[in-house]
N, C-alpha and C positions, 0 to 999 in steps of 0.2 A: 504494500500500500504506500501510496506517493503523501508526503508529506500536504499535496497540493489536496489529493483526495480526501483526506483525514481531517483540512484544514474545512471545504467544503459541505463535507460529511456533519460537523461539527455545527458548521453555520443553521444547513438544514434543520436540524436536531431543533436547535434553538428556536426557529421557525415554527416550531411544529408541523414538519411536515417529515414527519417518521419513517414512512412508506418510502419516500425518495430517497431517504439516506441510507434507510438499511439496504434499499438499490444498489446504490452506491458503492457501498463498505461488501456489500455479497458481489459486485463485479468486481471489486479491489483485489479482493480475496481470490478471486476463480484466477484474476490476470496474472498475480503473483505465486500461484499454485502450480501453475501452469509454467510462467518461466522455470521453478524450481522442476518439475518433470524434466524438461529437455536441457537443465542443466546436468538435473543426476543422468540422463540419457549421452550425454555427451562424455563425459566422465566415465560411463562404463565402459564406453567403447575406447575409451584411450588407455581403459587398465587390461583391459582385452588386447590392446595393441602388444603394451608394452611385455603383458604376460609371454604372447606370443613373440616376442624376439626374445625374450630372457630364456624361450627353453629352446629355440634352434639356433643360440649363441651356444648353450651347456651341450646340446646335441653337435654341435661343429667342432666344438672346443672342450670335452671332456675331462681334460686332464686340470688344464684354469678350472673347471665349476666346480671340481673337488677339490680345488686347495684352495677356492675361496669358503668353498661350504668348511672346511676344515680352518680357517682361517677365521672365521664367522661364531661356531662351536666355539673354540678360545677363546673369543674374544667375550663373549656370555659367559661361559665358566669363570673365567677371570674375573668376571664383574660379581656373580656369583660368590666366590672366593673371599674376596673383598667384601662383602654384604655381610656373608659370615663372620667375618673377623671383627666388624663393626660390632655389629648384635651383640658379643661375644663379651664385647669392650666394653658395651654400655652396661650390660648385663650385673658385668663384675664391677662397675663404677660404685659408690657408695649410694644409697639413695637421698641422702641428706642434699646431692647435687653438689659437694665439694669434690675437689679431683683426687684421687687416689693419692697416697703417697710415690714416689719415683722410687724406684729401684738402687741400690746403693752399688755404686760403681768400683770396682776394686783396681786400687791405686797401681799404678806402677812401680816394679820394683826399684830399691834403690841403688845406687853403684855399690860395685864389689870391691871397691877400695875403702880401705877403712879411713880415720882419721887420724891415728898414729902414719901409718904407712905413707897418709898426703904428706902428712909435714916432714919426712924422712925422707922424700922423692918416690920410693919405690910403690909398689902394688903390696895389695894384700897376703899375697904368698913369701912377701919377702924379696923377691925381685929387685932391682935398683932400673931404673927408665933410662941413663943417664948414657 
């Protein structure tokens, strides 16, 4: 329905003349029913198009439609994967909504040279560097 008909539709109404507008508003309707049909009608036929080249591309080319289909697979499992781990995460979060604590990180070992040994020059085994 056009802005112009609704505007019209409305005036009628006002009017009292009921009969003319529900006219009106019931051919608005039918017109814009109607483009919608031969939109979805135009639209099937271009997924019909496209359908049919997608499968005598895969039929010409068979070895591409399985490593895209296999390529395709991964790429869902993967997001799959990922989904789970989320869940996972949130699952295990606290419910109070503060963040977990972190994980405590184990330090780096320290050098094998002693502090005696620095100030002597040499290493820990007794060695001299010099």
């Amino acid at each position: 329905m056009t802005t112009e008909t609704a505007n019209t539709a409305v005036s009628d109404t006002s009017k009292n003349d009921g009969a003319t507008a529900a006219e009106r508003v019931r051919k608005a309707a039918s017109d814009a029913a109607e483009r919608s049909r031969s939109a979805a009608k135009k639209a099937a036929k271009r997924i019909d198009e496209a359908t049919e080249t997608t499968v005598d591309s895969a039929k010409r080319h068979p070895v591409s439609a399985a490593a895209i289909a296999v390529g395709a697979a991964a790429a869902v499992a993967g997001a799959a994967f990922g989904v789970s781990k989320l869940v996972e995460k949130r699952k295990a979060a606290p419910a109070d909504g503060k963040t977990a604590p972190k994980k405590a990180v184990a330090k780096k070992p320290t050098s094998t040279r002693t502090k005696a040994a620095s100030a002597k020059g040499g290493t820990a085994n007794g060695a001299t560097t010099h």
